[in-house]
Structures are given as C-alpha cells and as structure tokens.
C-alpha positions as CSV (number, residue, x, y, z in Angstrom):
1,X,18.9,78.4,119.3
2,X,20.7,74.9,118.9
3,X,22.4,76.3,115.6
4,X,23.4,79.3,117.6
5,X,24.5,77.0,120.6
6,X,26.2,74.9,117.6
7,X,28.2,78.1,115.9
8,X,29.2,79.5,119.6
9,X,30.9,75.5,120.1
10,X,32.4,75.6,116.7
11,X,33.5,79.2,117.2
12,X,35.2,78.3,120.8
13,X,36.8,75.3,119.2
14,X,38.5,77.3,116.6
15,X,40.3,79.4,119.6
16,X,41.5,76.8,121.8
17,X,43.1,75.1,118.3
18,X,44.6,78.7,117.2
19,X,45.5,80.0,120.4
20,X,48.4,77.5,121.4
21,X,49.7,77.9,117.7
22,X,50.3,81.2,118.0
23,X,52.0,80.7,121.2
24,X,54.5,78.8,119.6
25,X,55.2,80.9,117.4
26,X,56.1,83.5,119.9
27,X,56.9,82.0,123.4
28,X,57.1,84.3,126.2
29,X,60.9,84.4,126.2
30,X,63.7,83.8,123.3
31,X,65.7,81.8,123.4
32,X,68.9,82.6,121.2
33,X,72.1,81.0,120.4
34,X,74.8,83.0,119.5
35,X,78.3,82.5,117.6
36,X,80.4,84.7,119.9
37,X,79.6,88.0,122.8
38,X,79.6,90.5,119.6
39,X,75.9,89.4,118.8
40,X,75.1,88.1,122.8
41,X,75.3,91.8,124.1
42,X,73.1,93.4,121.6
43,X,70.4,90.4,121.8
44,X,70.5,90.6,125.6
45,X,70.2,94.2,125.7
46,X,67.5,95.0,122.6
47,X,65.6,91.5,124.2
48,X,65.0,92.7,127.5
49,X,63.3,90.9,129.6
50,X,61.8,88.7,126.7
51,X,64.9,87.3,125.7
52,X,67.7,84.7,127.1
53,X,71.3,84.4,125.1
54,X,74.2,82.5,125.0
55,X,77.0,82.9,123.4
56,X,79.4,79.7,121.7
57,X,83.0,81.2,121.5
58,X,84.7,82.2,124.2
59,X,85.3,86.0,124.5
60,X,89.0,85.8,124.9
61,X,89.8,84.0,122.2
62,X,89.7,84.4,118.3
63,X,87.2,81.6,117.4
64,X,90.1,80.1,115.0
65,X,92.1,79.2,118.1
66,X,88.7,77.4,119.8
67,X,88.7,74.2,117.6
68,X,88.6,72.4,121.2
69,X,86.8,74.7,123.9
70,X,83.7,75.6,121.2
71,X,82.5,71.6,121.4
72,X,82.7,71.4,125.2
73,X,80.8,74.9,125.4
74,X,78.2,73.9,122.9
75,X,77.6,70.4,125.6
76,X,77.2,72.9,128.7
77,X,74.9,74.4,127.1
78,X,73.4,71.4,124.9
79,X,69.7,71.8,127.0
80,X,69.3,75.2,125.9
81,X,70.5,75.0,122.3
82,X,68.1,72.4,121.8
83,X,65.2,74.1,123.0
84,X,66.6,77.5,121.1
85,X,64.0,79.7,119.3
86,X,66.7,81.7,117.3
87,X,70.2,81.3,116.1
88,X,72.3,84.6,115.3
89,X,75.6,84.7,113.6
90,X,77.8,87.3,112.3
91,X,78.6,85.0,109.5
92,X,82.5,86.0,108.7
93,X,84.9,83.6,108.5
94,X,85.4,82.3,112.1
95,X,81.8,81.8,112.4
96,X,82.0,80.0,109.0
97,X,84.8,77.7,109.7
98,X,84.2,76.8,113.6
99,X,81.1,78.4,114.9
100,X,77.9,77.3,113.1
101,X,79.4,74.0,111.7
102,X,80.0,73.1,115.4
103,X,76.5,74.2,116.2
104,X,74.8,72.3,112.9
105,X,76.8,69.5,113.4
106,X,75.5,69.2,117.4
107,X,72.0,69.6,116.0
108,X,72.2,66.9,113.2
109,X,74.0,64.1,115.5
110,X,71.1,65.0,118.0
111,X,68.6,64.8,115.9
112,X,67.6,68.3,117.1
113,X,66.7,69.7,113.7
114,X,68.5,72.2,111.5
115,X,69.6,75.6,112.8
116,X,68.2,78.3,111.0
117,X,70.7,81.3,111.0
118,X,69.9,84.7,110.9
119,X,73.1,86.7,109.8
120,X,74.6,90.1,109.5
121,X,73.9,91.6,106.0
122,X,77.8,92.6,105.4
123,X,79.9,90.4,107.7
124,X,82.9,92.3,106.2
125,X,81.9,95.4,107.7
126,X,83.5,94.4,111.2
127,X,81.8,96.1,114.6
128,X,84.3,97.7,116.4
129,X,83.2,101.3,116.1
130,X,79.9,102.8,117.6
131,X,79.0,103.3,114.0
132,X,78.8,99.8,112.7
133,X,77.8,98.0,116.5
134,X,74.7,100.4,116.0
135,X,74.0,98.6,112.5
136,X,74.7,95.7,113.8
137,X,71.9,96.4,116.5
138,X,70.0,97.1,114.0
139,X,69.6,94.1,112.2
140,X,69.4,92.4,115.8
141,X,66.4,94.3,116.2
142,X,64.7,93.8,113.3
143,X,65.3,90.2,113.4
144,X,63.4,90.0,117.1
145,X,61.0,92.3,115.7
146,X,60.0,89.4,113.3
147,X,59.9,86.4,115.4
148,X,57.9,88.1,117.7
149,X,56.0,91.6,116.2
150,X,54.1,91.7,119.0
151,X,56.3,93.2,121.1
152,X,58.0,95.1,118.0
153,X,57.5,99.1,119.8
154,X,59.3,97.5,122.9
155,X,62.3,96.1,120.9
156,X,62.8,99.7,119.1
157,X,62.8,101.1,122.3
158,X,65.5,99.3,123.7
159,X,67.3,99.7,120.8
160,X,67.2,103.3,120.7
161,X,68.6,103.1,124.3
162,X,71.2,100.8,123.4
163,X,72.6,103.2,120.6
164,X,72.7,106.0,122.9
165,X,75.3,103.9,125.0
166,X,77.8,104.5,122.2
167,X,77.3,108.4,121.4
168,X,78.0,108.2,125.2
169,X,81.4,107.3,124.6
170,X,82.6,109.9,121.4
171,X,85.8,110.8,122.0
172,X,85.2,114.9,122.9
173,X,86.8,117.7,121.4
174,X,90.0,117.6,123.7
175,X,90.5,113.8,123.1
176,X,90.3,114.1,119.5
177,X,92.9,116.4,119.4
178,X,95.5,114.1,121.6
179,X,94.2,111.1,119.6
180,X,95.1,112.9,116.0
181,X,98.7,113.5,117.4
182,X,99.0,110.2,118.5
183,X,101.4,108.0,116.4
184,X,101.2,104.3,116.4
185,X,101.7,100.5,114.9
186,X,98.8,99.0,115.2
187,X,97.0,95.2,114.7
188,X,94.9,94.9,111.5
189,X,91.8,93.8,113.3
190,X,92.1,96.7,115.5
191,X,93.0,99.3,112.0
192,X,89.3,100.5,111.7
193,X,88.5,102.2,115.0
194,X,92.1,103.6,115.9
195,X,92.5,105.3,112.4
196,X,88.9,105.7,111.5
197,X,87.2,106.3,114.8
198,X,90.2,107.3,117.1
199,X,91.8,108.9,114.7
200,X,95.2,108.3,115.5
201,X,97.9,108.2,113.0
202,X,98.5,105.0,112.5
203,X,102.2,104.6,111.1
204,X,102.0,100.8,110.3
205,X,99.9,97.9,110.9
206,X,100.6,94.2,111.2
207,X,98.8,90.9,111.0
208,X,98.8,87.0,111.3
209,X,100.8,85.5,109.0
210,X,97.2,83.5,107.2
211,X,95.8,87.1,106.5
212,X,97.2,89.1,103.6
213,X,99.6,86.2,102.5
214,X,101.7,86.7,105.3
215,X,102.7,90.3,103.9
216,X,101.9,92.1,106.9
217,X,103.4,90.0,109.6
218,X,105.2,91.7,112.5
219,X,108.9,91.0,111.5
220,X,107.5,92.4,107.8
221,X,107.4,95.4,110.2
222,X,110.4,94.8,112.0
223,X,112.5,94.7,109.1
224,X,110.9,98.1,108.1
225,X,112.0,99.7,111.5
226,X,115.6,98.3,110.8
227,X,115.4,100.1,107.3
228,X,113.4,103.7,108.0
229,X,113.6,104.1,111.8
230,X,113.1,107.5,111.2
231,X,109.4,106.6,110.3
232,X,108.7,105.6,113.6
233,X,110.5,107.9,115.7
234,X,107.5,109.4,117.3
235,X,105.6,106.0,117.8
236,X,103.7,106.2,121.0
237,X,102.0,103.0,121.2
238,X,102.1,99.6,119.8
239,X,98.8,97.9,120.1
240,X,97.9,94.4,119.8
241,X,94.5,92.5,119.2
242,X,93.8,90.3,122.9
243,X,91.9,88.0,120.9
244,X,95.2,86.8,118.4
245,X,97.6,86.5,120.9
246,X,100.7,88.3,121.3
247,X,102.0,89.4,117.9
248,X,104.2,92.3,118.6
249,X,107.0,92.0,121.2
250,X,109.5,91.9,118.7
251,X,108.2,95.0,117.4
252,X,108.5,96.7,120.5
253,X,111.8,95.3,120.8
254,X,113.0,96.5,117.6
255,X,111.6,99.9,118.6
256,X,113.1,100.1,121.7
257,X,116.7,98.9,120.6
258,X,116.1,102.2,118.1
259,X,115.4,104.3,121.3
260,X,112.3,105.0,120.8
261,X,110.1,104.3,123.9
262,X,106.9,103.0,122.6
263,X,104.5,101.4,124.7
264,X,102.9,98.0,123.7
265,X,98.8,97.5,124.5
266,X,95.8,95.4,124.2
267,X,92.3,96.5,122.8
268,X,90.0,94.1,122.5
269,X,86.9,93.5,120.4
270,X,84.5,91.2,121.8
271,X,82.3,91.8,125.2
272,X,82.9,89.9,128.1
273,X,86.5,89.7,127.5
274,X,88.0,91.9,130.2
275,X,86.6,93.1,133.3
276,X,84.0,95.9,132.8
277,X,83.9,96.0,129.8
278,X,80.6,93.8,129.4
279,X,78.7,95.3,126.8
280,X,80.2,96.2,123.4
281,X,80.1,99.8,124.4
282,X,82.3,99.1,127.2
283,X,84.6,97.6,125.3
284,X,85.2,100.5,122.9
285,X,85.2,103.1,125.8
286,X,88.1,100.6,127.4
287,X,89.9,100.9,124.0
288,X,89.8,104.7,124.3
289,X,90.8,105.1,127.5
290,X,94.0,102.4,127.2
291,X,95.5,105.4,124.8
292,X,94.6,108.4,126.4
C-alpha cells in the first residue's frame, strides 16, 4: 500500500509539473502582432474567439511613407507586443524595410526577446484578388493550427467560412461582361485584380518613380497620351492606388485636354482603410463596385 500511496504522489506530481507547461504553450487566447490589416483581418477572423490582433502600419498609408507613425503605433501598443504569442508578416519589401525592423528593434531595446516571424511563402504573390487572400488565409490558418493544434478543426472551420466571403463577391455574368469592355489606366499595385480578376482592359499602367526605374511614371504616360491619343480614346477610368498617394491628376488632365472624359478613382488594398470595407473581402467588393 505505501508504494502504491508513493506511485499515486509521484504520478500527481508529474501533472501539476506538465499541466502548466502545456498551458503555455497554448494560452487561452493569441495574441498576434501583425505588420499591416492584410494579415490582421484573416487572423481575426480564422482566430475567432481564441485570438486577439493588432496591426503595426496604418491602413491608409503605404508602409514606405510610415517611417514616423509605425514607432508611435508600435508604443500604443508596447503592453501587448510584449506579451505577444505570435508575430505574422507578409514579408515583401515594406514589411522588410519599416515593419519588422521597427518591431525587432522595440523588442531588442526592451529586452523583450526576439520576434519570431511567421511569413507568407511567396510574398511576391500580392493579395488583392479573392484567389491569392484565400492562400494567404491559408497559411494564416495553418500557422494557428500549429501554435495551438488543439483547436486545429475549429481554425479550419472558420477558415472555410472566411473563403466563402470572397466567392460572395465574383463579379456575375452581367458584370463581367461591362467589366471586359471597360477601358482603363490603371496603378501598378492595383494591375493584378483589374486585368486579372476584373478583367477590364487595361490600356496602360503607371507607377512610383522607385519601382521599375522610374520607367512607368505617370508623365511616362502622359507623354504617351500626347503622342497616341488615339490609344486612349475610349478610357473610362483612371484609377489610382489610396495607399501611394495621388499619382495621376496629370494623367487625367492630359486626357481630358484630349477630350476624352475619363474618370479618375481610388481602390484600395488593405482593410480598415475606408469605411466598410473592414475585412479584405470588403475591400475587393468596394473595388468592384467603384467601376461598375
């Protein structure tokens, strides 16, 4: 009987030493520190109810343009960044150059630890059409999956939900077919979804003068409406990239000096950024709707 009594204290020891480690390990909610609202929403939404998220960059801004909000955001926010379970980043070049330097460089003055990153698989991908926020998602999930497997089946589930939000917003048969009639001049970060999603015609594009050494620039496109404004007579819309400012007046300018009536609009790529359009979803439905 006392080596019985002696096994059953031995055995109870061993789970009050195990049990609080696994606890650790997975805490009863996640909390996750995100570069910018493209990785937030997904993590909010696949998370549930076992997950908390913030998100560094502002949504209105391209992160290159943040050098001086992204350090006071990261100070708001210093109690929960410390504390953080997770850190997700899209890893491109924004969150490169500004967003996780800003973040390991709070951590190490801190003495906080080092931020271990989990990061999108192909960063040059993008996310601005249902099909690649779904992969996106994808990896989301599968990263909460492994911090916290026991609650794996619920993660999938909210997942699978969340990637019915964007076959919610296909553009139908009718659309499609104003969309593939619709000319326009169009932003480079915006190229993807309006010619590959959209599927507009998209007569020329333009960028900021760092991308594409400054080959692509909107009075690159100017000059080309001074020299073939016949390309562009049928140009519908002119549409700019909220997030990198206001690129294309002169290009509307130019147009309309031509006579050709083209309208000049803002899509925009990260959630959060305009009113109702919350969720990344939301934002590509507002795109849609801004052109039809």
């Amino acid at each position: 009987m006392r080596i019985q009594s002696s096994n059953l204290a031995i055995l109870m020891l061993a789970i009050f030493l195990i049990v609080p480690a696994g606890a650790e390990t997975a805490p009863s909610t996640l909390k996750i520190v995100c570069t910018t609202s493209v990785l937030m929403d997904p993590a909010t939404y696949i998370g549930g109810d076992r997950v908390e998220a913030i998100s560094i960059a502002d949504p209105t801004l391209c992160p290159h343009l943040q050098t001086d909000i992204i350090p006071n955001r990261i100070q708001l926010n210093m109690d929960f960044i410390k504390d953080a379970n997770m850190f997700m980043a899209y890893n491109d070049s924004n969150d490169q150059r500004y967003n996780m330097p800003a973040i390991n460089d709070f951590m190490t003055a801190n003495n906080y630890g080092t931020a271990e990153w989990m990061t999108i698989s192909n960063p040059s991908r993008g996310w601005n059409t249902p099909t690649n926020s779904k992969l996106l998602a994808a990896e989301v999930e599968g990263w909460l999956a492994n911090k916290d497997p026991a609650n794996k089946t619920y993660y999938e589930q909210r997942y699978n939900d969340y990637a019915k939000s964007f076959d919610a917003i296909e553009p139908t048969e009718s659309e499609k077919k104003q969309l593939n009639q619709t000319q326009v001049i169009v932003m480079l970060w915006q190229k993807d979804p309006v010619q590959n999603w959209l599927g507009m015609n998209v007569v020329n594009f333009f960028a900021p003068e760092f991308a594409l050494n400054g080959t692509k620039t909107a009075a690159r496109v100017v000059d080309d409406i001074n020299a073939n404004p016949e390309k562009y007579q049928n140009v519908k819309y002119i549409i700019e990239n909220m997030q990198s400012g206001e690129l294309a007046k002169g290009i509307e300018e130019s147009l309309k000096d031509k006579g050709i009536d083209a309208e000049r609009v803002i899509f925009t790529n990260f959630p959060g950024s305009v009113e109702g359009a919350d969720t990344m979803a939301e934002v590509l439905n507002h795109n849609k709707q801004i052109v039809l």
